[in-house]
C-alpha positions in Angstrom: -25.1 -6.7 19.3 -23.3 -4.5 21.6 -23.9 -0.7 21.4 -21.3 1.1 19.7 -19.3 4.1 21.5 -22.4 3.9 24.3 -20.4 7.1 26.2 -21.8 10.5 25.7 -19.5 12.1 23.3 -19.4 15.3 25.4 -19.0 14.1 29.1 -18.7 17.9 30.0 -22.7 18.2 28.5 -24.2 15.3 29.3 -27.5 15.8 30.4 -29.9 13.0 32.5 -32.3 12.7 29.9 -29.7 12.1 27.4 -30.3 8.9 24.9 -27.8 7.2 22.8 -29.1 6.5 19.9 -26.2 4.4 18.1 -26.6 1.0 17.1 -28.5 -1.1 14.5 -31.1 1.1 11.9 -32.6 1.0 8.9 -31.6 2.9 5.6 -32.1 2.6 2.4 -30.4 4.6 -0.5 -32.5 7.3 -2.8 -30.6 7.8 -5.5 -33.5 9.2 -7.7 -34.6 12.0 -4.4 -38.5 10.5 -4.4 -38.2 9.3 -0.6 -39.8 12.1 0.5 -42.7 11.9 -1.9 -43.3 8.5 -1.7 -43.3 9.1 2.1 -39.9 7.8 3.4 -39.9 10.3 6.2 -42.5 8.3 7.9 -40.2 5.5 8.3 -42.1 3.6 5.3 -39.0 2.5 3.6 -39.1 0.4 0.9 -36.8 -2.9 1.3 -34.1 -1.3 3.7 -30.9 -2.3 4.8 -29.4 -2.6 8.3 -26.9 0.6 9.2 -24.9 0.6 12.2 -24.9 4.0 13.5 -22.8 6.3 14.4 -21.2 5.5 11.6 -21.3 6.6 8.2 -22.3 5.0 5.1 -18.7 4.3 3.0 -17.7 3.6 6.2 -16.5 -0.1 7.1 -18.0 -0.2 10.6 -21.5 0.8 8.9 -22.0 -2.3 6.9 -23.5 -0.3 4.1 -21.0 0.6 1.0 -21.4 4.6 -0.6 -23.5 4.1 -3.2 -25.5 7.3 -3.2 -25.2 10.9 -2.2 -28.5 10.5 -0.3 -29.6 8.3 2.2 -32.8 8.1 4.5 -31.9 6.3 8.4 -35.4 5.1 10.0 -35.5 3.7 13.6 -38.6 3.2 15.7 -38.2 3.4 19.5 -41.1 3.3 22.4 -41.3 6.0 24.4 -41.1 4.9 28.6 -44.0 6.2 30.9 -40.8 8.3 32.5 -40.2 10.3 29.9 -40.7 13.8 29.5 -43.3 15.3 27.3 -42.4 17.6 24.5 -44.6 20.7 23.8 
């Protein structure tokens, strides 16, 4: 899959280090608000479904209907030996 809008949205900001980070996550709907207790923000979600990001659940290009007010997004990336440490 291709990325989706891969330019910065804000040529006149871009920095180097800048990441894009659209493309193909995970989600999953929380209808009941529990993710967070039952540790969602870990990335530990339950059964989820794919969500093409930038956009919008409800939104066509997402692939994910609005079926919920809240929604948890989870994506796991590696971190390259270039990159800068946070402190």
């Amino acid at each position: 899959m291709r990325t989706p809008l891969p330019e910065h949205p804000r040529p006149d900001f871009q920095r180097d280090q800048w990441l894009n980070l659209n493309g193909p996550w995970q989600f999953q709907f929380d209808a009941p608000d529990s993710g967070e207790a039952r540790g969602w923000s870990r990335g530990d979600l339950p059964a989820p479904r794919q969500i093409i990001v930038p956009f919008p659940w409800g939104s066509p290009l997402s692939g994910v209907p609005d079926s919920a007010v809240i929604g948890w997004y989870a994506r796991c990336r590696r971190r390259g030996p270039d990159a800068a440490s946070s402190s």
